[in-house]
Backbone as CSV, one residue per row, in Angstrom:
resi,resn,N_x,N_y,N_z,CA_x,CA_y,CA_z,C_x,C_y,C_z
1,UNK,-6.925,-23.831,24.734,-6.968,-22.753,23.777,-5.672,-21.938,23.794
2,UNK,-5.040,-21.700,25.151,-3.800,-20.484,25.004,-2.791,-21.730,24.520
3,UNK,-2.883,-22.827,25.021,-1.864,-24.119,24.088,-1.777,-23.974,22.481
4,UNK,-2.888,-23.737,21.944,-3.095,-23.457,20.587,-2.670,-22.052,19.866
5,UNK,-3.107,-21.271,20.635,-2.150,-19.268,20.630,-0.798,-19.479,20.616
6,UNK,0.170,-20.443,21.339,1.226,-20.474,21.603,2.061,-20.954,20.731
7,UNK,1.176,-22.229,20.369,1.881,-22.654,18.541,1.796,-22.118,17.578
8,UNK,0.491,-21.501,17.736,0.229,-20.617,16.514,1.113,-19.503,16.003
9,UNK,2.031,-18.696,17.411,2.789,-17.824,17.264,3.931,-18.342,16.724
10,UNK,4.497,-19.957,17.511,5.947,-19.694,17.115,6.084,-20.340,15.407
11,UNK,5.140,-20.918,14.992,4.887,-21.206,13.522,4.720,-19.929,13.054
12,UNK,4.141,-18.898,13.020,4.563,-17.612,12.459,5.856,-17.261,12.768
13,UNK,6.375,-17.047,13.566,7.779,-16.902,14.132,8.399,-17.645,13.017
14,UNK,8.514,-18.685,13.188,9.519,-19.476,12.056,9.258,-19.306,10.446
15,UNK,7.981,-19.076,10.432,7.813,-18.740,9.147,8.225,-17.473,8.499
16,UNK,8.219,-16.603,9.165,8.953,-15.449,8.944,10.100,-15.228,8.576
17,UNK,10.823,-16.118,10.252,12.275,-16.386,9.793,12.569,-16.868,8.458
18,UNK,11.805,-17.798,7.958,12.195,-18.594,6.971,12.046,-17.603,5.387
19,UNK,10.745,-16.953,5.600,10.856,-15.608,4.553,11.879,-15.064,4.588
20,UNK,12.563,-14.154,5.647,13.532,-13.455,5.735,14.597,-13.509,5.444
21,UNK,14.681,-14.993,5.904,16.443,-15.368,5.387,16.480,-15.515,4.161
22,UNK,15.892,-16.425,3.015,15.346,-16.772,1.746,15.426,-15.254,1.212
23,UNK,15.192,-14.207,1.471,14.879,-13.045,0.507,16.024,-11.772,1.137
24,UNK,16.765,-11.613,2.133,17.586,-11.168,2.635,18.935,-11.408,2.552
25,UNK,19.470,-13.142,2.353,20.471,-13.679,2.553,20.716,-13.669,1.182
26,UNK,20.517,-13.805,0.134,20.632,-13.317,-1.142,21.038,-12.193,-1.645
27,UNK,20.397,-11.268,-1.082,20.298,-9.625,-1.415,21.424,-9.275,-1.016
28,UNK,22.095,-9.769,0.353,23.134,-9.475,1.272,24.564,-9.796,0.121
29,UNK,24.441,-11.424,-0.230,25.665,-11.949,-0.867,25.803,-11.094,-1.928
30,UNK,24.577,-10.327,-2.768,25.241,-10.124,-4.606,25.533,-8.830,-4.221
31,UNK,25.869,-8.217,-2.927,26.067,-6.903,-2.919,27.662,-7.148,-2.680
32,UNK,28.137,-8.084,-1.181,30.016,-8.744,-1.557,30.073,-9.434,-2.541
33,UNK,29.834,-10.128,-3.628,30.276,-11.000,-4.455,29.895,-10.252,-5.780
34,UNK,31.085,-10.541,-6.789,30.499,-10.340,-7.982,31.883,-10.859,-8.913
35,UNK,31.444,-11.788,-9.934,32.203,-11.992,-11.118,32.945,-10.904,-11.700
36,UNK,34.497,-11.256,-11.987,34.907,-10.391,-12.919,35.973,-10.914,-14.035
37,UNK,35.730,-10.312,-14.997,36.230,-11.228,-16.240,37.682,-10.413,-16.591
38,UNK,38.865,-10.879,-15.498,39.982,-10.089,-15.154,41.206,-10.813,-16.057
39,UNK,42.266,-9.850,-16.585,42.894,-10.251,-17.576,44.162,-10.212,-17.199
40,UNK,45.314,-10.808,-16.971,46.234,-11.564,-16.651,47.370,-11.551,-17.354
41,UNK,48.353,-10.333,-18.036,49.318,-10.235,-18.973,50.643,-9.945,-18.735
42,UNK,50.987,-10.284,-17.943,52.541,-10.223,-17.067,52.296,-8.878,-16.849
43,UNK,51.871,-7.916,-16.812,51.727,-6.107,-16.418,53.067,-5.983,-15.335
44,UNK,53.647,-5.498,-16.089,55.405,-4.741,-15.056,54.578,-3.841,-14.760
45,UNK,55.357,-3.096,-13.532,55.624,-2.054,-12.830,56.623,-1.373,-12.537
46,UNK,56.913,-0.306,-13.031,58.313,0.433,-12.781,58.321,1.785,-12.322
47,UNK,58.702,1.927,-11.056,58.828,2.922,-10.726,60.183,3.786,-10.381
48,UNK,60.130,4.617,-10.735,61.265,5.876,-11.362,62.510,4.924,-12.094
49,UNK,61.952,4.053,-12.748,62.990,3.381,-13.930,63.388,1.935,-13.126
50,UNK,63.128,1.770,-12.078,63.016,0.380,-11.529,61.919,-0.854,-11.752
51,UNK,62.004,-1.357,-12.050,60.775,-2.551,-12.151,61.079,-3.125,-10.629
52,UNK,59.770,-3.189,-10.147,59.693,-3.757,-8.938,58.568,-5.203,-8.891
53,UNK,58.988,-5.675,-8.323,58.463,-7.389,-7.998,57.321,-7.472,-7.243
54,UNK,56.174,-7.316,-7.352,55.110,-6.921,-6.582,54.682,-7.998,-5.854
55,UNK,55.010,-7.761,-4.122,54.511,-9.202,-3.257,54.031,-8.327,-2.302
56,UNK,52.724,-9.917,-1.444,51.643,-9.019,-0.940,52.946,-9.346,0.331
57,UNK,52.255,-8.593,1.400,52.809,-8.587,3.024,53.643,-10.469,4.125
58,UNK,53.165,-11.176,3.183,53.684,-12.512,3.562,55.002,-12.610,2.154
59,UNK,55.110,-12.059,1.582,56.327,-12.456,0.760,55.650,-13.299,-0.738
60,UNK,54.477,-13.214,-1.153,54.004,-13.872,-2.450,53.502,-13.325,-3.854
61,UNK,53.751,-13.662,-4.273,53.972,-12.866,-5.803,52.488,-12.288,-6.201
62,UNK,52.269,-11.025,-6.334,50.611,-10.308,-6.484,50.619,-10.057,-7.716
63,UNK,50.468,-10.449,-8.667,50.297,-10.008,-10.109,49.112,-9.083,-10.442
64,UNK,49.482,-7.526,-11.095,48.503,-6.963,-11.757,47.543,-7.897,-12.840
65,UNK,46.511,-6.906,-12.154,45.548,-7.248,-13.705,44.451,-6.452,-14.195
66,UNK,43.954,-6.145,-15.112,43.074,-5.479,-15.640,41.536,-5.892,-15.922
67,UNK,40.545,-4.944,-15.517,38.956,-5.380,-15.162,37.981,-4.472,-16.087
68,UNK,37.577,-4.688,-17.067,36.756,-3.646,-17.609,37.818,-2.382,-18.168
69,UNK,38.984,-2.621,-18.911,39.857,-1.515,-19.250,40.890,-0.786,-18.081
70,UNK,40.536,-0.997,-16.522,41.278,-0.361,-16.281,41.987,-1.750,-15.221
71,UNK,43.158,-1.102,-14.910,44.443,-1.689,-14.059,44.315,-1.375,-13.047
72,UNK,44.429,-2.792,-12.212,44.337,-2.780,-10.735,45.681,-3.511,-10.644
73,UNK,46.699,-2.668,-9.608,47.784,-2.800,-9.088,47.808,-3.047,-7.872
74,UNK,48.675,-4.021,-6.918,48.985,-4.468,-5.449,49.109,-3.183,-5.052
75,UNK,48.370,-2.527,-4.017,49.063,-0.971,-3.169,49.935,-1.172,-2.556
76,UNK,49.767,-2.756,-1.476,51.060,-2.690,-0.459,52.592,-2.313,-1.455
77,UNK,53.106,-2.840,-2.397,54.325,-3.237,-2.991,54.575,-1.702,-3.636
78,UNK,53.269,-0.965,-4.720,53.191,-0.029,-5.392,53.766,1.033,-4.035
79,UNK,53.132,1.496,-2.411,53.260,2.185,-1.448,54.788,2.245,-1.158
80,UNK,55.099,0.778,-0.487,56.615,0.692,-0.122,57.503,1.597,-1.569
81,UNK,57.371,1.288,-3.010,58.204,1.243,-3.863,58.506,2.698,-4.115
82,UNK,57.380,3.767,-3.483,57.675,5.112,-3.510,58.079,5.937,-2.159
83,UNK,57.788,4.835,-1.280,58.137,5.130,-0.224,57.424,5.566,0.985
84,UNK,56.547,4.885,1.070,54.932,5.019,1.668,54.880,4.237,2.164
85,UNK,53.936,3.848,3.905,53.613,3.047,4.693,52.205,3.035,4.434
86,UNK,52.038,1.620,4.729,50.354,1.097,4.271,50.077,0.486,5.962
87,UNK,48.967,0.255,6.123,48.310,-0.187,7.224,46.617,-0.543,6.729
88,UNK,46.631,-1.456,7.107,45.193,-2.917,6.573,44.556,-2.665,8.146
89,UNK,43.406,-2.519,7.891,42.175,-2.652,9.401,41.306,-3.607,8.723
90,UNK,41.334,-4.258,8.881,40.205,-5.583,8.600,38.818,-5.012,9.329
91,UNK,38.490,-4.603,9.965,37.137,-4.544,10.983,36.450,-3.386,10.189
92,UNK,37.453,-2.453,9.534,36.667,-1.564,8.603,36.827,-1.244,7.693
93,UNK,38.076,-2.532,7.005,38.280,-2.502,5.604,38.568,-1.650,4.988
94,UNK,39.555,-0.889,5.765,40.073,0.178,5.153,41.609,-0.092,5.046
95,UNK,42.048,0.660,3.835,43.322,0.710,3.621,44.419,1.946,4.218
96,UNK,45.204,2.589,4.941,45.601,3.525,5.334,47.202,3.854,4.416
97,UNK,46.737,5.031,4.199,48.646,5.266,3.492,49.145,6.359,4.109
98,UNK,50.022,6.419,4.374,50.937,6.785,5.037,52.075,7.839,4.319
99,UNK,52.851,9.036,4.731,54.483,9.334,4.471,54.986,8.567,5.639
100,UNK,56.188,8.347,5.358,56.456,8.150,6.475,56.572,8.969,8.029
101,UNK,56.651,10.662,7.986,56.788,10.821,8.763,55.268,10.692,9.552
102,UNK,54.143,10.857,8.910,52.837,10.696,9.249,52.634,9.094,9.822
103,UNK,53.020,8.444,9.303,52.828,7.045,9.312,53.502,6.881,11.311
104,UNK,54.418,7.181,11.810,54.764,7.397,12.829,54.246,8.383,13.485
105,UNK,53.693,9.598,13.459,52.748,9.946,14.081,51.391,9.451,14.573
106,UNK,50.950,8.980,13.390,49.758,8.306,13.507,49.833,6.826,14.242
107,UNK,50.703,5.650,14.571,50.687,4.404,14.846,51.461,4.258,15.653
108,UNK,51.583,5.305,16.777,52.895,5.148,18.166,51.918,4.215,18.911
């Protein structure tokens, strides 16, 4: 009989699991992921009468583009071009900007 209690549990056990993931692992993805119908028109950038060449941190070409009316621009390239330090934390996905003299206070 407790042989029979014992299966009985871990078949609920798994079945659960199997609810959970099925109705959780879904919910999880459409909250990071989402389509966007982004538009692609050579968009310059010029700052104080310079056009600047917008590349991400490895040296590769980041092209603006526009999402629902508004313009999304590279920060790293846009930061440097006014004269601003950027700093990327991956673990909390945050972006940091910087003056420079702050930027050295903050990252000794």
């Amino acid at each position: 009989m407790q042989k029979f209690t014992k299966i009985k549990y871990f078949l609920l056990g798994v079945l659960l699991t199997a609810v959970f993931s099925s109705t959780i692992s879904p919910a999880i993805a459409n909250q990071v992921n989402r389509k966007l119908d982004a538009t692609y028109n050579n968009i310059k950038i010029v700052v104080d009468g310079e056009t600047i060449d917008p590349r991400d941190a490895n040296g590769n070409v980041v092209e603006p583009f526009i999402v629902d009316g508004t313009t999304y621009l590279p920060v790293r390239p846009l930061c440097e071009a006014v004269g601003y330090n950027l700093k990327w934390d991956g673990s909390t996905q945050t972006v940091y900007v910087y003056s420079s003299y702050n930027y050295e206070e903050q990252w000794k």
